[in-house]
N, C-alpha and C positions, 0 to 999 in steps of 0.2 A: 228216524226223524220224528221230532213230536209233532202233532197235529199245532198245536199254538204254544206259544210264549207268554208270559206275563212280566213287562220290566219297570218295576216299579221307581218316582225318583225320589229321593228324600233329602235333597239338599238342592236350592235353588244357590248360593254362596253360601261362603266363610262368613256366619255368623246370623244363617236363617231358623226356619221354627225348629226348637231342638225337639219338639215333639212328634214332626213328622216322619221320621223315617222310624220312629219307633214305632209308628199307629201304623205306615205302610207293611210291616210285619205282622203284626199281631191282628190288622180287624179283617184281613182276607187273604186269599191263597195270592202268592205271585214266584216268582223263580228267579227276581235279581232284583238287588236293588243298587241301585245306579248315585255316587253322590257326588257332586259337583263341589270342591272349595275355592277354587283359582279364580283370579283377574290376572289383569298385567300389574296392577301395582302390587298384589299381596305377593309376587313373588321377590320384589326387590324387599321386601318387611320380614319375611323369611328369609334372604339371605342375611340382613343384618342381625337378626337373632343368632342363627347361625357362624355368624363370625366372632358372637361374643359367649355363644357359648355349641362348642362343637355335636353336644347332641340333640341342640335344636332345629330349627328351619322346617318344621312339616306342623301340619295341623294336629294341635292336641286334641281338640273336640273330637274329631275323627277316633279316638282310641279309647275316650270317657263313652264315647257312642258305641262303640262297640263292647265296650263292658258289658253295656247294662243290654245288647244284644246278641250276643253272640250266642251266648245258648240256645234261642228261638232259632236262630240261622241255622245252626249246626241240627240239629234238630226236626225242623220242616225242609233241611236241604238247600236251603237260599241262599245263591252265589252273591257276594258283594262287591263293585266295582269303584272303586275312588281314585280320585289325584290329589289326595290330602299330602301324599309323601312330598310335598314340595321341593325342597331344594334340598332334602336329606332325606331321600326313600328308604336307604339301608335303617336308620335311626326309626323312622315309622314302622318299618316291619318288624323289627326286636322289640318294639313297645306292646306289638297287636300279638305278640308271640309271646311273651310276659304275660299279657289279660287272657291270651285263651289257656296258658300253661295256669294261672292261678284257678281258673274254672274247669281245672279236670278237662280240656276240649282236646281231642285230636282232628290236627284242622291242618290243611296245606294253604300256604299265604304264594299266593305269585308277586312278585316284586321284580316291576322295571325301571332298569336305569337306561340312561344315553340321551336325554334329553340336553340336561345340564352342559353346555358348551363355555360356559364361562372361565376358565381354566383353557380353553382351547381357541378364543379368539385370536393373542398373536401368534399361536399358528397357521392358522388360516389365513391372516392378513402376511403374512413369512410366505408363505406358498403364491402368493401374488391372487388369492380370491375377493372379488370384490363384495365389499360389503358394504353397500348403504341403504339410505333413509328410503323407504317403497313412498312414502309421502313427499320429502321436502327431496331427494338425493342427495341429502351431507355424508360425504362418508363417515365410517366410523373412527377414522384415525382425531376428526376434530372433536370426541367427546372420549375417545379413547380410556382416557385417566382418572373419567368421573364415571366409567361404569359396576355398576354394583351387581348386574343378575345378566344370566343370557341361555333363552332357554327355547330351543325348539317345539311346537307342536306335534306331538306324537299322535297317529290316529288308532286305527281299531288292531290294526298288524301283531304288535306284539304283545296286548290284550287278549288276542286269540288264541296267542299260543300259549300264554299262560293256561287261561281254561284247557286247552289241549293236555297239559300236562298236571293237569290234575287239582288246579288251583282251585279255593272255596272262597277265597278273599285274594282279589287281585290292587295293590295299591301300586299306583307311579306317582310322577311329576310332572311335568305341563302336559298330561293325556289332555286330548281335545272335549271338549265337551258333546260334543256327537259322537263319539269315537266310543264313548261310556255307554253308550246303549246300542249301536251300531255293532258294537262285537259280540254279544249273544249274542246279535240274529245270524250273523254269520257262522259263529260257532253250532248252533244249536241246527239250522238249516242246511249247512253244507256249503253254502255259497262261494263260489268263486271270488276273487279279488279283480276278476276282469268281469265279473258280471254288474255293467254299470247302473243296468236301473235297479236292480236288487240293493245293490251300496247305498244310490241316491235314496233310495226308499228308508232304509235304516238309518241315512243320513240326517233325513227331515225327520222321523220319529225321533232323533235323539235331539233335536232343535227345539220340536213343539214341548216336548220336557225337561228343557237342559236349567229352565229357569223356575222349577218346581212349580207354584200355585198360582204361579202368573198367568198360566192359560187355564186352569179352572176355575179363574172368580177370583182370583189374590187382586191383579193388578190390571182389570178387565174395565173401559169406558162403557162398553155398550149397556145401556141399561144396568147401570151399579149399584141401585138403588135397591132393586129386587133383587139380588145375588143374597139366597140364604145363608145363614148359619155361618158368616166368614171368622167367627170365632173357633169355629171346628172346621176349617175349610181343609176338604179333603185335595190329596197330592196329587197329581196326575199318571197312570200306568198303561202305557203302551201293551196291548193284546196284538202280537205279530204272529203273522201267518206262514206258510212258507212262498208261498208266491210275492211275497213285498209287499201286499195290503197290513193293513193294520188300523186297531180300535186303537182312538182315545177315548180313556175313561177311567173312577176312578171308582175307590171300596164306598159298598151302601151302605149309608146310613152316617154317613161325609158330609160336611158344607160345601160353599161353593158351587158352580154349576158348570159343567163341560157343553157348550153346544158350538157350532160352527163360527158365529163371530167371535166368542172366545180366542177359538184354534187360530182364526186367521191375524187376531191383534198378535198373537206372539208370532205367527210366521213372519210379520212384516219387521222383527226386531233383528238388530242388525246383517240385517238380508241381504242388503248389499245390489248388486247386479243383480234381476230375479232369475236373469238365465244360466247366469253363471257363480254359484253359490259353492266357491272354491275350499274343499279342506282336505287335507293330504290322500285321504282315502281316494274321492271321487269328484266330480264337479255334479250338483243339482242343480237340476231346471225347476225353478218352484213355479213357473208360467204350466206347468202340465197338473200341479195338485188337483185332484179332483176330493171334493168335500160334502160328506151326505150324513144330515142326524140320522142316526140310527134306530138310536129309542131314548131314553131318558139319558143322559150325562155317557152318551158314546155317541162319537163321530168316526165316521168310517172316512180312512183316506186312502186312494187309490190310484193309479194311472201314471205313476211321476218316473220321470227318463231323467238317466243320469250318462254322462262321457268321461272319457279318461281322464284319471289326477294327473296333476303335473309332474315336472323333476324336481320338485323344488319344496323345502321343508320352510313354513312361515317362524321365523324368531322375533321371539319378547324379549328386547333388551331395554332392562333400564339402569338410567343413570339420574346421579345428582346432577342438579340444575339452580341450587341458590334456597332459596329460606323464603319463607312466608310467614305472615299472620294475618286474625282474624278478628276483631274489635268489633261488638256490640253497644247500639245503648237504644231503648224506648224514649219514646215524648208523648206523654196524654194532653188529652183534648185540655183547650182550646188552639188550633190552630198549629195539632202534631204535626203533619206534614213540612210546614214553613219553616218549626223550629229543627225540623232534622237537615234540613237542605242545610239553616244558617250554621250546625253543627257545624257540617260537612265543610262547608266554606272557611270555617275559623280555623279548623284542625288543617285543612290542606295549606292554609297559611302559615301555620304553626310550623309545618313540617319544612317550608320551602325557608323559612326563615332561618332555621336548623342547618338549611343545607344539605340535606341527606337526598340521595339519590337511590331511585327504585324504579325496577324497569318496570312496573304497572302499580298501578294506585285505581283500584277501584270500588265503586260505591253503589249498593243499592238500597233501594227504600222499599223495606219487605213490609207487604200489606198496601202497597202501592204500585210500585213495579218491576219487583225482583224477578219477576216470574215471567213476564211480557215484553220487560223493556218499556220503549217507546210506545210501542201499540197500545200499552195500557192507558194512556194520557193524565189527565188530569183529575186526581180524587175527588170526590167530595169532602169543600172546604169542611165539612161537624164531624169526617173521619176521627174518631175514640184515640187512634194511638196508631202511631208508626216506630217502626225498630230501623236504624241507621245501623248500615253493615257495611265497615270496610275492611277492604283488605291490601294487603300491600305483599309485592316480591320483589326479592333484590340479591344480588351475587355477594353483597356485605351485610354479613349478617349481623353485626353492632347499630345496623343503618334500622334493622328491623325491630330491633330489641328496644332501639330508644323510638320507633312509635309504639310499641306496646305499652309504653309511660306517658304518652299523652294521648289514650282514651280516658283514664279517670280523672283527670282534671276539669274536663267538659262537665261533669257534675255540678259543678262549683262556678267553674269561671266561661259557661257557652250557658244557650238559650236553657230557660226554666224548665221545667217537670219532670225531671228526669227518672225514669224507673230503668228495672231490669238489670241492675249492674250487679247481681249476686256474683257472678261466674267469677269475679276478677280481672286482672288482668290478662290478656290475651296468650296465648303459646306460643312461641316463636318455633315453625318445623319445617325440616328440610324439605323442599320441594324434588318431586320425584318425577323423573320424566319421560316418557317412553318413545323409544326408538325401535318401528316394525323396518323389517328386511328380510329376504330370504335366501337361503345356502341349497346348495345342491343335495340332494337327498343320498348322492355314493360318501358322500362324505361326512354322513351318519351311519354309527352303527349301536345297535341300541339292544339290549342284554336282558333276558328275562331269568329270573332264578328261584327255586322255590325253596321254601323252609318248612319245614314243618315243626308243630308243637308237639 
């Protein structure tokens, strides 16, 4: 057993700094690095890729990333852990098996499937399993027809057994985003799957980094002013122990800053119950974290109890739900404000005159109070300039397309001074919806397989 771990994270989302997980390798030692691509909606964008063309649905950056890293990995030994495979993991591992075969690497990829349920919901609903809305309980038979993705939470389980069997690059599909860093430590430690405060432990260390530079300085209120060097802000890397403590901290000579209010703004991000912080592995109690600066940019965390997961695996289903769009326009001073309201007023007339029906029509006035609402109150009348933003949704989508043609008329024929109309016309896009629920966990079974280059 190693005395400590290093797990570094280099992806906060599909579409964060492309340069950090490549600095997390190259400017100091660590033994994994962890990358996060998934939300709920990028899995419904993946499967549509995917259905128009069958060797898409996973993240490419994920394999352009590994190009240009892979030799460093293989090299210094650095295991890599992603859920880039999206909704086509077989497709993502032959792409990373191509990039390590063109660079001479011999390299074992772990690839897990079983996530992807969407092929298998009317069996389950055949079998008489109930499946509805964990929010609203609409079943799923009432959106049935408009679903596009359905994809279970995977946690650290079959991540493990990858590494077990020899893997250097493990990719899946909806793995959890604690689950990505929670399985080193179990792997590398020995850990039980019934040891609950151990889990809990690896659980919150893959939470406080699952959102990359968010907790060292990226997206930190306290004192933001003085956060160094955010042009170079370095990633954050979990130092685990085997006992279940562990440093947050990250490579010197990094931006950013790691200290305790940092750690605790991102603990509080989708936290949830703080007793009961549920993901398939184990349940955290984030009310136990104990939190102590260390020394410069480490925070030592320690003391947190964890109890048994449930039976029950959480699913991302999403489905279409109707069409939107988004219309801009500026008004400079004198008297921007007034003239965006009187926009708003001509246009929402325009529209009713039309006839067209949509089930929300809504409007904010950014630089006034798109951001607060009501609580913002009332500007100051010499306000320079406001941008008038609406938007509109509707289950007819010709209903959408004809407001998209009367934003640019407000130019010409609504209140004076119009800027900001470069963009054009509006996009008219499918609105995407999500529906959380959960399946029984016997009625998963989930496949880990290795390849090598």
């Amino acid at each position: 057993m190693k005395e400590k771990i290093k797990v570094a994270s280099g992806q906060g989302f599909w579409g964060d700094l492309l340069t950090a997980p490549i600095d997390q390798v190259r400017k100091g030692p660590i033994d994994y690095l962890v990358l996060d691509y998934l939300a709920e909606v990028t899995m419904s964008i993946l499967q549509k890729q995917k259905s128009r063309n069958p060797e898409a649905g996973y993240a490419r950056d994920f394999v352009d990333l590994m190009r240009e890293i892979f030799p460093d990995c293989v090299e210094k030994g650095i295991k890599v852990i992603s859920n880039a495979g999206g909704v086509n993991v077989s497709s993502c591992a032959e792409a990373l098996k191509k990039t390590a075969q063109e660079a001479n690497l011999k390299t074992k990829i772990g690839v897990i499937k079983g996530d992807d349920i969407l092929n298998r919901l009317d069996e389950f609903l055949n079998q008489g399993i109930e499946i509805v809305n964990m929010d609203t309980g609409e079943p799923l038979s009432a959106i049935r027809d408009k679903v596009q993705s359905a994809n279970v939470y995977l946690g650290a389980k079959p991540i493990v057994e990858a590494l077990e069997k020899g893997a250097q690059v493990v990719v899946g599909g909806r793995l959890t985003d604690t689950g990505l860093t929670l399985a080193p430590l179990v792997y590398e430690f020995g850990w039980s799957f019934d040891d609950w405060d151990k889990l809990a432990a690896g659980t919150i260390a893959g939470h406080i980094i699952e959102c990359g530079a968010q907790c060292s300085g990226g997206n930190c209120q306290y004192e933001w002013q003085t956060i160094p060097d955010l042009a170079n802000v370095g990633f954050p890397i979990v130092e685990a122990y085997p006992n279940g403590e562990f440093v947050i901290t990250k490579h010197e000579g990094t931006g950013g800053r790691i200290n305790v209010p940092s750690i605790k703004e991102q603990l509080l991000y989708e936290m949830g119950d703080p007793r009961s912080y549920i993901t398939p592995d184990v349940i955290a109690d984030f009310t136990t974290i104990n939190l102590v600066q260390e020394g410069e940019n480490r925070v030592r965390v320690y003391g947190i109890k964890g109890r048994p997961n449930t039976e029950f695996y959480k699913v991302s289903i999403a489905y279409s739900a109707g069409w939107k769009a988004v219309g801009t326009l500026v008004y400079a001073y004198p008297d921007a404000y007034e003239k965006a309201k009187a926009a708003d007023k001509i246009l929402r007339a325009r529209l009713e005159r039309l006839g067209l029906k949509f089930d929300v029509i809504l409007t904010e006035f950014v630089g006034v109070n798109a951001t607060h609402g009501h609580l913002a109150g009332e500007p100051n009348p010499d306000i320079p300039e406001v941008q008038l933003r609406v938007g509109v949704r509707s289950q007819d989508k010709s209903a959408v397309e004809r407001f998209t043609r009367e934003i640019a008329p407000l130019i010409l024929t609504g209140p004076p001074a119009v800027t900001g109309f470069a963009g054009g016309r509006p996009k008219v896009e499918e609105v995407v919806a999500y529906f959380p629920t959960l399946i029984p966990k016997n009625l998963i079974q989930t496949e880990v397989e290795i390849i090598e280059s």
